[in-house]
C-alpha positions in Angstrom: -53.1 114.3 -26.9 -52.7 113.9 -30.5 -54.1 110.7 -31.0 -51.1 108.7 -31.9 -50.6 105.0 -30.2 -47.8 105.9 -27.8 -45.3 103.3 -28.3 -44.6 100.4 -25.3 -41.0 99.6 -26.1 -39.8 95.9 -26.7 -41.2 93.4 -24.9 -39.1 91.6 -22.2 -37.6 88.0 -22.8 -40.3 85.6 -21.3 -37.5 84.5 -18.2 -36.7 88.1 -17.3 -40.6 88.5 -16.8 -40.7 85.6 -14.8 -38.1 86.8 -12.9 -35.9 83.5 -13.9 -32.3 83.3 -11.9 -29.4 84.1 -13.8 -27.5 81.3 -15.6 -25.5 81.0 -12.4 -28.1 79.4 -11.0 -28.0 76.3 -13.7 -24.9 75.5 -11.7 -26.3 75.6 -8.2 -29.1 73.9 -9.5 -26.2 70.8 -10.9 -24.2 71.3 -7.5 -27.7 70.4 -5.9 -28.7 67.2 -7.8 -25.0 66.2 -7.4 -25.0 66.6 -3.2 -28.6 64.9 -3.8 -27.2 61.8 -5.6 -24.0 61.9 -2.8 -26.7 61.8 0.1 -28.7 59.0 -1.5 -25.5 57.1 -2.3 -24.5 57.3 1.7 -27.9 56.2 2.8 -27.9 53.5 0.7 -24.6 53.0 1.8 -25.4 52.7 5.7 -28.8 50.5 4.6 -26.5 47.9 3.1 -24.3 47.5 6.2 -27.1 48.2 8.4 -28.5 44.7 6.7 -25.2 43.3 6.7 -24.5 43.8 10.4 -27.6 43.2 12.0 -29.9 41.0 9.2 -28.3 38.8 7.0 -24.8 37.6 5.5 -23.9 35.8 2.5 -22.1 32.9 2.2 -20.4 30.2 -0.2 -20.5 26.6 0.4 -17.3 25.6 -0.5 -17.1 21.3 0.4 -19.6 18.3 0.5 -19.8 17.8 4.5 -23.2 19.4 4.2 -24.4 17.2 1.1 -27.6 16.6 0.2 -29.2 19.7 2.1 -26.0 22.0 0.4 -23.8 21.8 -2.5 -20.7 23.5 -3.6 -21.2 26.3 -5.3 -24.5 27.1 -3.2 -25.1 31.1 -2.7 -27.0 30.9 0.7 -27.8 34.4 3.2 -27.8 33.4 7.1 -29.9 35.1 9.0 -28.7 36.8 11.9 -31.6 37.8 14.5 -32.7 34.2 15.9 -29.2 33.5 17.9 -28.4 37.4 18.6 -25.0 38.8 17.8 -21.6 38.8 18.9 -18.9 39.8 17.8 -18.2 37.1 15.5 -21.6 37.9 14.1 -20.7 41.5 12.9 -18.2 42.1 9.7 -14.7 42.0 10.0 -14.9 40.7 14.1 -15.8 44.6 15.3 -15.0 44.7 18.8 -18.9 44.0 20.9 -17.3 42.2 23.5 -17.4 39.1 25.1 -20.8 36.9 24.8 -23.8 37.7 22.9 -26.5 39.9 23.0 -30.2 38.8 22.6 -28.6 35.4 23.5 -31.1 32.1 21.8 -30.1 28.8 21.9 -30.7 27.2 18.2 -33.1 24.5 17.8 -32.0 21.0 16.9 -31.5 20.2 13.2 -30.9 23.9 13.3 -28.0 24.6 10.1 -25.4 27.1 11.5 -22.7 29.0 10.2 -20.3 29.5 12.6 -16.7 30.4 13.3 -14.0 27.5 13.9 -13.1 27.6 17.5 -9.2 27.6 16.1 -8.7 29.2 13.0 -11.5 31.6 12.7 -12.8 30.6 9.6 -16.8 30.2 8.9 -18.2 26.4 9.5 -21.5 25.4 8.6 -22.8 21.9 9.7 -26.0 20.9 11.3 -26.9 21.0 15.1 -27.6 18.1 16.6 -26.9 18.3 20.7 -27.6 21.0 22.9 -26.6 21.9 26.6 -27.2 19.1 28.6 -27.8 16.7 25.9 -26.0 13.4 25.8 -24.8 12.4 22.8 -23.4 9.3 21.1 -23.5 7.3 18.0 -23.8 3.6 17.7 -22.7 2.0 14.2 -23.5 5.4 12.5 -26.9 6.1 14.4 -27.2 8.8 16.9 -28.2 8.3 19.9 -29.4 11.0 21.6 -30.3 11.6 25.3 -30.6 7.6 25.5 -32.6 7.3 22.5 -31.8 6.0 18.8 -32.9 8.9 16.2 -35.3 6.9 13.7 -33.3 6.4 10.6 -35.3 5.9 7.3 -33.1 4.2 4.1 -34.0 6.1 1.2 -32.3 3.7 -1.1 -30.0 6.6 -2.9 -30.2 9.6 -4.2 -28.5 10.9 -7.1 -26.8 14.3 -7.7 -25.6 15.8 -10.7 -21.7 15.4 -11.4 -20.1 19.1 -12.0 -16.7 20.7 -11.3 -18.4 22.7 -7.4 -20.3 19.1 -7.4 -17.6 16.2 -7.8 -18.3 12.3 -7.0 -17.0 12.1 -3.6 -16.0 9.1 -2.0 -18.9 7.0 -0.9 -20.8 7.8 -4.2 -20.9 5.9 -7.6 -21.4 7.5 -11.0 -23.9 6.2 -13.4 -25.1 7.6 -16.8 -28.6 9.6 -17.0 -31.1 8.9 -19.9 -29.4 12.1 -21.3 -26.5 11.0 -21.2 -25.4 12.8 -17.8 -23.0 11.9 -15.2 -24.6 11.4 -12.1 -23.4 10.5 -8.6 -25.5 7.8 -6.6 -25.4 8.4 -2.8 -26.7 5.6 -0.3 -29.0 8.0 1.8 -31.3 7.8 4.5 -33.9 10.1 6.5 -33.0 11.1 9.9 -36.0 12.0 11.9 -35.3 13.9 15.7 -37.4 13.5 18.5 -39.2 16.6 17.7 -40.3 15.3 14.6 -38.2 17.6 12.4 -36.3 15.2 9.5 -33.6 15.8 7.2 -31.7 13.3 4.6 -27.9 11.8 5.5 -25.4 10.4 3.7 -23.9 7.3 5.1 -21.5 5.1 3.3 -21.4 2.4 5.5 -18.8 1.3 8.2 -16.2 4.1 8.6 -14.0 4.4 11.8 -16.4 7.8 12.7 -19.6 6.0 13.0 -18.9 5.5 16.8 -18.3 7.8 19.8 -19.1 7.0 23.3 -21.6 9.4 25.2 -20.8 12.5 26.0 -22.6 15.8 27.6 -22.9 19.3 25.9 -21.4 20.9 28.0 -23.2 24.5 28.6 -23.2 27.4 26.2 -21.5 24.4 23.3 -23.4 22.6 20.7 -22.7 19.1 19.4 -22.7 19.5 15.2 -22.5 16.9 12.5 -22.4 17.1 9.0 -25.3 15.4 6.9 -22.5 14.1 4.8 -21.9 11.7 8.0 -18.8 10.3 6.3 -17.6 12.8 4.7 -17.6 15.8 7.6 -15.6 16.9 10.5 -17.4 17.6 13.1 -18.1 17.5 16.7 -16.7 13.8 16.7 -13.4 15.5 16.0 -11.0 17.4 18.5 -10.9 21.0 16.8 -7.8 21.8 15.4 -7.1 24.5 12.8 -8.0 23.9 8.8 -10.2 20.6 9.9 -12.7 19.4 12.4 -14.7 21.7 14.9 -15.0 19.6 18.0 -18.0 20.7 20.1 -19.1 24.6 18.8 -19.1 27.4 21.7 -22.3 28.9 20.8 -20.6 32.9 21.0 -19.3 31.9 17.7 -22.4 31.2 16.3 -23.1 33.8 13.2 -26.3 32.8 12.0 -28.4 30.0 11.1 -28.5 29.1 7.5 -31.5 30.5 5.8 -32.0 30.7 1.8 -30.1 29.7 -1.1 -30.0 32.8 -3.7 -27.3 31.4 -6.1 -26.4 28.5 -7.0 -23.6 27.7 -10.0 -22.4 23.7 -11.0 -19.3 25.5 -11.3 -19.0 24.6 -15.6 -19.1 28.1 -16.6 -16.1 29.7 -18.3 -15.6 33.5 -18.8 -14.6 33.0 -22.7 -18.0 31.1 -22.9 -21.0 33.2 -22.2 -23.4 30.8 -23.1 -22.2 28.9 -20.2 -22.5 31.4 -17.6 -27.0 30.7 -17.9 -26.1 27.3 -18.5 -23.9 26.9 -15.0 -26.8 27.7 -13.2 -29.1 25.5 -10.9 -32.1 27.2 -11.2 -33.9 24.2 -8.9 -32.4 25.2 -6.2 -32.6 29.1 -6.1 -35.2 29.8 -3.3 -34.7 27.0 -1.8 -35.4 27.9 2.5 -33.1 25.7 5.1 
């Protein structure tokens, strides 16, 4: 040897050493993260209906025939799971048949949402008679199974005045300290034999505030509206676009949970100031 340093040659570039995939592989490796984000996108996909199907639904309350407990303009999820499903239960009416799986009676005072026996649409209103029960009101009291449900006069309760929250007929507007409109309701609380109570609306003598007895008859329900003068309800013969008449209980969708949104119905697009103002904060959270 002659002593000189023999020489090694360049060195290689730091990815070829590592034995780094060509730049092709950049692409599969963007081709991956892309079928990753489609794949996480499905599954969240089929989690949504899952939830939608078989847990909850939303809902808007649209009238006053459920006021005080609900106003228009309420946001409110119905649970699905205590009453078990038909297909009225599922989206879009998919075909599960006749009758309901996991079948549960609801409980009285119990707030549904359920299909109209006529025109399809979703009902919510209050249950008050069960199979069997016997049912009749006396000068705006119900009676039920022979036995006067205790009524409480409240005095009246006031609600704010707003464009999904209008003065209905029964109510009188007065001024707030602020300056508000506000709509005075003569109320009352309704208390059922199981102790559970709830606040009505009565506005004194209407030609509704009677009905003679009359039995559940089995797999129905008897429904009222809190708004007692104000609702179409089981008093009623169903007939399409008004009242329900006595509810088959395979319509039933689900009982009327938590209220999640809730707007006074003020807010204009051109406004955005009034889109925070619009809300009711009081009553987001609020569990029926």
């Amino acid at each position: 040897m002659d002593g000189k340093p023999q020489s090694l040659g360049p060195a290689p570039p730091p990815a070829a050493a590592a034995g780094a995939r060509p730049a092709a592989g950049s692409a599969e490796a963007g081709a991956g993260g892309w079928t990753g984000f489609f794949w996480f996108l499905a599954k969240l996909i089929a989690l949504v209906l899952a939830l939608r199907t078989l847990v909850v639904a939303p809902f808007v309350i649209p009238s006053e025939s459920m006021v005080p407990q609900l106003l228009g303009g309420d946001y409110l999820l119905a649970a699905k799971w205590p009453y078990g499903y038909s297909r009225h239960s599922l989206p879009f009416d998919l075909p599960l048949g006749e009758g309901r799986l996991i079948a549960r009676s609801p409980a009285r005072g119990d707030i549904v949402i359920f299909r109209h026996p006529i025109d399809g649409r979703d009902y919510v209103k209050r249950v008050i008679g069960l199979p069997g029960d016997r049912v009749a009101l006396v000068g705006g009291v119900v009676v039920l199974n022979g036995q006067r449900l205790a009524q409480q006069p409240l005095g009246g309760i006031t609600i704010p005045v707003s464009p999904n929250s209008p003065c209905a007929w029964g109510g009188r507007v007065i001024a707030a300290r602020d300056g508000r409109a506000l709509c005075r309701y003569a109320a009352a609380r309704e208390t059922l034999p199981s102790g559970r109570a709830y606040t009505v609306l009565d506005f004194g003598p209407t030609f509704a505030d009677n009905l003679a007895p009359l039995t559940v008859p089995p797999g129905a329900l008897f429904v009222l509206g809190d708004n007692r003068d104000n609702s179409r309800d089981s008093r009623f013969s169903a007939a399409a676009g008004d009242a329900v008449g006595l509810v088959p209980q395979d319509l039933l969708v689900g009982r009327a949970w938590v209220i999640v949104w809730s707007s006074d119905g003020s807010a204009t697009w051109s406004n955005p100031a009034s889109w925070l103002a619009a809300v009711r904060w009081e009553r987001i959270g609020a569990v029926l």
